[in-house]
N, C-alpha and C positions, 0 to 999 in steps of 0.2 A: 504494500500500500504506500504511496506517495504521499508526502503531506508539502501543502504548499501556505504561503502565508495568507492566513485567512483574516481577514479585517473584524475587529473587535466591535459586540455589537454596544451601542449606544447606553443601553441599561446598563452594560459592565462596568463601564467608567468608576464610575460610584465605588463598586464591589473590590474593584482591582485597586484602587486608592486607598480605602479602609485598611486592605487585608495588608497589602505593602507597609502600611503605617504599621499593622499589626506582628508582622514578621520583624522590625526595628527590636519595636518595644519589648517584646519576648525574648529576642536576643541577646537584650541589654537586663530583661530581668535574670536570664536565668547566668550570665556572665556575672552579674553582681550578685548574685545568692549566691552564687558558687564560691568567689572572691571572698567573700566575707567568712564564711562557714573555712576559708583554708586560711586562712587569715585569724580565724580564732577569735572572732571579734561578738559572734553569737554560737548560739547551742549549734550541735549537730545537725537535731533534728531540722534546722531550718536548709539542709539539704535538697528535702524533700519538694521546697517550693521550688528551689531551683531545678532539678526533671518534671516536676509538671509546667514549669516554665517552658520547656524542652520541648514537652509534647505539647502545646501547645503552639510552640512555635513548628514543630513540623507539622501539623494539622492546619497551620493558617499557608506552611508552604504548599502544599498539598492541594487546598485549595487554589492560592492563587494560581498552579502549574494547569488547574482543569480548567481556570477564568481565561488564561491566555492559549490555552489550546497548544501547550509544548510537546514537539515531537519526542517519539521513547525514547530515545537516546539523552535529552534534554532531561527526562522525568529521572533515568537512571544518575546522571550528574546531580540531580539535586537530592535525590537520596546520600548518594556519598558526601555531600555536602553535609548533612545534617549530621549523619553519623559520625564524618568529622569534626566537626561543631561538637558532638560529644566528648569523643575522645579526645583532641586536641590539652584542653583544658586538665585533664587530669596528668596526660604525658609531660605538662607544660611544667606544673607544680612541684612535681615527681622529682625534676630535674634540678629545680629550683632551691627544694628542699636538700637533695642533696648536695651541689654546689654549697648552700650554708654549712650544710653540719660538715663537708669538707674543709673549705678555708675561714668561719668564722668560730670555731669550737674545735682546732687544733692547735697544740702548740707550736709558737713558730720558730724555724729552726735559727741557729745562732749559726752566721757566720764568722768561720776565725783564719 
């Protein structure tokens, strides 16, 4: 099946604008629940907001990919996207984490 660019219908506009707004904002929730909860700044439990942040934010992309009518190949990139929007952030920390407890909680060596 061939897909070609097909013009977006008028009612959409609206739906495609929201939901774009809506992918942002979810983004930047579940980036900052994340943040804060590895950062130690609140409870664990406040994790939780940050994956439904998550899913929420892949549910609004999801959407927006049926509003603008993306070929499969498109649909398949924005999965790996999101997935990586998962991952990312934990690999990020990981790293992070230990880079600190490497050179800020060693002793350091004396040169003579």
């Amino acid at each position: 099946m061939e897909y070609y660019m097909q013009d977006i219908p008028h009612q959409d506009f609206l739906p495609i604008f929201v939901v774009s707004a809506m992918v942002i904002i979810f983004g930047m929730m579940y980036a900052g629940f994340f943040t804060i909860v590895k950062l130690r700044l609140v409870k664990n439990w406040v994790m939780i907001l940050a994956y439904l942040s998550w899913l929420a934010l892949v549910g609004c992309m999801y959407y927006l990919g049926e509003l603008l009518r993306v070929e499969p190949y498109t649909q398949k990139v924005l999965i790996g996207a999101m997935v990586g929007y998962l991952i990312f952030p934990h690999i990020v920390y990981f790293l992070l984490e230990k880079v600190h407890n490497r050179y800020e909680h060693s002793e350091p060596e004396l040169k003579t």
